[in-house]
N, C-alpha and C positions, 0 to 999 in steps of 0.2 A: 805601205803608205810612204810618200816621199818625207826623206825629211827638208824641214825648211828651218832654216835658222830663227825663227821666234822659236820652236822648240828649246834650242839648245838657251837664247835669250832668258826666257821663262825659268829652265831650271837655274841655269847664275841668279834669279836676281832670290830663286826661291835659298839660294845655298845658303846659312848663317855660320858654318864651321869656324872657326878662329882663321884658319888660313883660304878663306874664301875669296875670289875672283871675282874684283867687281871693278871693270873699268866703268867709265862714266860715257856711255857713249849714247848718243841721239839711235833713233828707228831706223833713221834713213843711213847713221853711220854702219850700224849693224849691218844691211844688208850690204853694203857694200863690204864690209868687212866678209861675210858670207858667201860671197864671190872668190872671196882669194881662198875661202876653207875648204875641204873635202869631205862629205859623212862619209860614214860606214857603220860596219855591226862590225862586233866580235862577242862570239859564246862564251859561255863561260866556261873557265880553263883555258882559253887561248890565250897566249905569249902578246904582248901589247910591244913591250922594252924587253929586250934583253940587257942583265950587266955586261957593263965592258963592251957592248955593240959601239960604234962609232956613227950614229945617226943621229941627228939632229932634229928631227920633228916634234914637234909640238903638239898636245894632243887637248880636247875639251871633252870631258862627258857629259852627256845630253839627259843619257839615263843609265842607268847601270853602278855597279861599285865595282872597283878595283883593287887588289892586294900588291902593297910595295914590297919587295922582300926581297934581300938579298944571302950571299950562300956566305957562313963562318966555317969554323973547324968544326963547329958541333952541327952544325947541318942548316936546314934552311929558317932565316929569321924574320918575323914578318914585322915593317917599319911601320907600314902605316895600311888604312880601309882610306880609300876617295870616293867621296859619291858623287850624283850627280850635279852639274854644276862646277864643278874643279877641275883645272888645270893640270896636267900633269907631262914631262919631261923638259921642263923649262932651265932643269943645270946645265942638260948638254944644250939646249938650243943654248944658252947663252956663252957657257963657259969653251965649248967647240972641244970639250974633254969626252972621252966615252963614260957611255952612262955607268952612275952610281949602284942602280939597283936596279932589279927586275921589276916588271909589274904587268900584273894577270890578271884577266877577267874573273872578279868572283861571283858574279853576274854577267848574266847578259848584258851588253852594253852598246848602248849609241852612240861614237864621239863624231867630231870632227879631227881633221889633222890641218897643218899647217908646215909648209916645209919651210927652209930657210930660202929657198928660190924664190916662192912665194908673195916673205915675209919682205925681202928686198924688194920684189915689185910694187907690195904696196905701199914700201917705205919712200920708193921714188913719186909715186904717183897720189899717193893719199897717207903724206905723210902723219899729219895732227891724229887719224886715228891710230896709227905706228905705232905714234910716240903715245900714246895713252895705252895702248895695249903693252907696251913696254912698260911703264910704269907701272899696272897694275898686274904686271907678272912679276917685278921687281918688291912687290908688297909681298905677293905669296912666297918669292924664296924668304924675303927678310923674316918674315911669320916663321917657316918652316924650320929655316935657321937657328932664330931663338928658342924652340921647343926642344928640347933636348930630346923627349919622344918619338922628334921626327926628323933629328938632326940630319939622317942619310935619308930622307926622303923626297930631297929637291936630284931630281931624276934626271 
């Protein structure tokens, strides 16, 4: 079944989590936001983030949960569960640092991606939805941040 972005729309607006992903954006904004995204699957157990990678993508889950987790002296420790509906690697897309922490499919999972190539194009061309997707990525690190539980979670 192809996916179509009311899917991924549908789970955000279903997500209630504290650090949940909810720009404000119209039907018709979506889909053209939906244009600039990529779906895909990944299994579960497959590598989404690597820490320490130097990539910048952006990812949304559609359906699926994710494990954050990154490696200590004592071994591996898990940050955060994302379900669907949330956002995830938006430290590096913004801060242009390599990522914080890993994260793996604990499920199967639906996202979208979004590269910074992308993101610039549709920052030139349709900007007002840009600049609101920026802000309500700018909610979830702030969220993320002040949680102490998921202090390393903004990815």
């Amino acid at each position: 079944m192809p996916a179509t972005i009311q899917d991924l729309c549908q789970a955000i607006a279903q997500n209630t989590s504290d650090d949940a992903f909810a720009p404000a954006l119209q039907t018709a904004q979506w889909e053209v936001l939906g244009s600039y995204l990529q779906p895909f699957e990944l299994a579960a157990g497959q590598t989404l983030i690597d820490e320490n990678a130097h990539d910048r993508t952006l990812f949304f889950i559609e359906s699926g949960s994710v494990s954050v987790h990154t490696l200590s002296s004592k071994g591996e420790v898990q940050i955060a569960m994302l379900n669907a509906g949330s956002a995830v690697g938006e430290g590096a897309f913004f801060s242009r640092q390599p990522r914080s922490a890993s994260v793996t499919a604990a499920a199967a999972c639906r996202l979208w991606r979004l590269t910074p190539l992308r993101f610039s194009e549709m920052a030139n061309r349709q900007p007002s939805i840009a600049l609101e997707l920026t802000l309500a990525l700018g909610l979830v690190m702030s969220r993320r941040l002040r949680s102490k539980s998921r202090r390393v979670a903004v990815t």
